[in-house]
C-alpha positions as a Markdown table, in Angstrom:
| # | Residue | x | y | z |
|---|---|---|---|---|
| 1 | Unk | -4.7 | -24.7 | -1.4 |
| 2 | Unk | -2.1 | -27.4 | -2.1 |
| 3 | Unk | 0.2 | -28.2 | 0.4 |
| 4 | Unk | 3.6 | -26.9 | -1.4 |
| 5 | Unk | 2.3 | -23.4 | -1.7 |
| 6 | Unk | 0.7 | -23.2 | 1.9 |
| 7 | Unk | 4.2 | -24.1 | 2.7 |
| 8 | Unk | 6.4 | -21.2 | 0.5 |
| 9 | Unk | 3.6 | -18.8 | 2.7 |
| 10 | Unk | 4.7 | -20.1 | 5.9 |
| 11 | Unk | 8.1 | -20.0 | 5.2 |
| 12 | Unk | 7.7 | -16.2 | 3.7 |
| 13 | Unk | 6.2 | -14.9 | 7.0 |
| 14 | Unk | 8.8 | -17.0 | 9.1 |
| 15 | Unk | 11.2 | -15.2 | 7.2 |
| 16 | Unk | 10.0 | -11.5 | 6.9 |
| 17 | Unk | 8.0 | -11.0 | 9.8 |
| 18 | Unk | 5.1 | -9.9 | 8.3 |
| 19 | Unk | 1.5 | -11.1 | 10.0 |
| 20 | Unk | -1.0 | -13.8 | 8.7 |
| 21 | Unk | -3.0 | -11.2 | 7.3 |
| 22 | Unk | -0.7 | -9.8 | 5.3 |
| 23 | Unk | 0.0 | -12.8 | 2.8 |
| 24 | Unk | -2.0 | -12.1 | -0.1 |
| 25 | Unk | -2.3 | -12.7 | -3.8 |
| 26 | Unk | -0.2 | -10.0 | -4.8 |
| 27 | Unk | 2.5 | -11.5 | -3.1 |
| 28 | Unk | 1.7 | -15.1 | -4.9 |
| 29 | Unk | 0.0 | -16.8 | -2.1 |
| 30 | Unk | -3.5 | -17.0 | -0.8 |
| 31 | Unk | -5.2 | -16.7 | 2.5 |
| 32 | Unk | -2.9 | -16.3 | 5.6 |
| 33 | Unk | -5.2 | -17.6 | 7.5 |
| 34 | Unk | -5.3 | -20.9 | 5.6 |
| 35 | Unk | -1.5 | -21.0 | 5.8 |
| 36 | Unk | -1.7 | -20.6 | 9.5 |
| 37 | Unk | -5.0 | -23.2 | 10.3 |
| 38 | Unk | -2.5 | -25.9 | 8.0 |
| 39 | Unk | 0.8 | -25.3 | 9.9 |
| 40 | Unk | -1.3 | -25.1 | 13.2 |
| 41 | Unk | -2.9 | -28.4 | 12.1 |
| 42 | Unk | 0.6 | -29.7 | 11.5 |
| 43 | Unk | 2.2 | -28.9 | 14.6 |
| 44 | Unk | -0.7 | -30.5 | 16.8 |
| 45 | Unk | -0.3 | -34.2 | 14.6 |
| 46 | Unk | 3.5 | -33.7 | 15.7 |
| 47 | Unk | 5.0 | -33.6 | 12.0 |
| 48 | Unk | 7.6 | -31.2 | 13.7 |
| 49 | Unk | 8.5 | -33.3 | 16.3 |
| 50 | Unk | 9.1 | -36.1 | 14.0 |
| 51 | Unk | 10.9 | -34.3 | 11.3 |
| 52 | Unk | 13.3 | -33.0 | 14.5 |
| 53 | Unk | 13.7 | -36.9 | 15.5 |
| 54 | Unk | 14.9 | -37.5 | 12.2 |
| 55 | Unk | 17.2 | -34.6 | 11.3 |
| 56 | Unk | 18.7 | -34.9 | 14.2 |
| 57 | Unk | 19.4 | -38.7 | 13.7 |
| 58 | Unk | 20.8 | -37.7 | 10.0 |
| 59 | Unk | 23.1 | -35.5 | 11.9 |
| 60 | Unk | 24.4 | -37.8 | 14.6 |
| 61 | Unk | 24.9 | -40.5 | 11.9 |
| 62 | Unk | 26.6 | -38.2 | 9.9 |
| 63 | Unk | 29.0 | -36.7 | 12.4 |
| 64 | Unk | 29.7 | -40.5 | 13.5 |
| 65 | Unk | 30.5 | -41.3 | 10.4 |
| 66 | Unk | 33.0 | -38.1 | 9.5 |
| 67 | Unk | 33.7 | -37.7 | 13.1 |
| 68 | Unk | 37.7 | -38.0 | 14.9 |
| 69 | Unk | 39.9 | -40.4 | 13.4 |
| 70 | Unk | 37.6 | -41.1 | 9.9 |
């Protein structure tokens, strides 16, 4: 499954609710299951912790630059 559309079915249960199981084709993605093993697999080689690390640098940055006094 590529990587964008394993994404749009983890964002779609985040968002509604619904369980692993209930992604299907119907609803334009595939296996549930497959979208679960690749965000797992994500999480435990800490691409979420880095993409935190870096947000939240984009967001001190920004506020230093737009911050009192600017």
């Amino acid at each position: 499954m590529p990587d964008r559309q394993c994404l749009q079915g983890v964002l779609y249960v985040l968002h509604t609710g619904i369980d692993w199981e209930g992604l299907s084709q119907e609803l334009g993605f595939r296996s549930g299951m497959t979208c679960w093993r690749r965000i797992k697999r994500s999480i435990n080689a800490g691409v979420f912790d880095d993409l935190h690390r870096i947000l939240l640098a984009q967001l001190n940055a920004a506020t230093r630059s737009t911050g009192p006094g600017r």
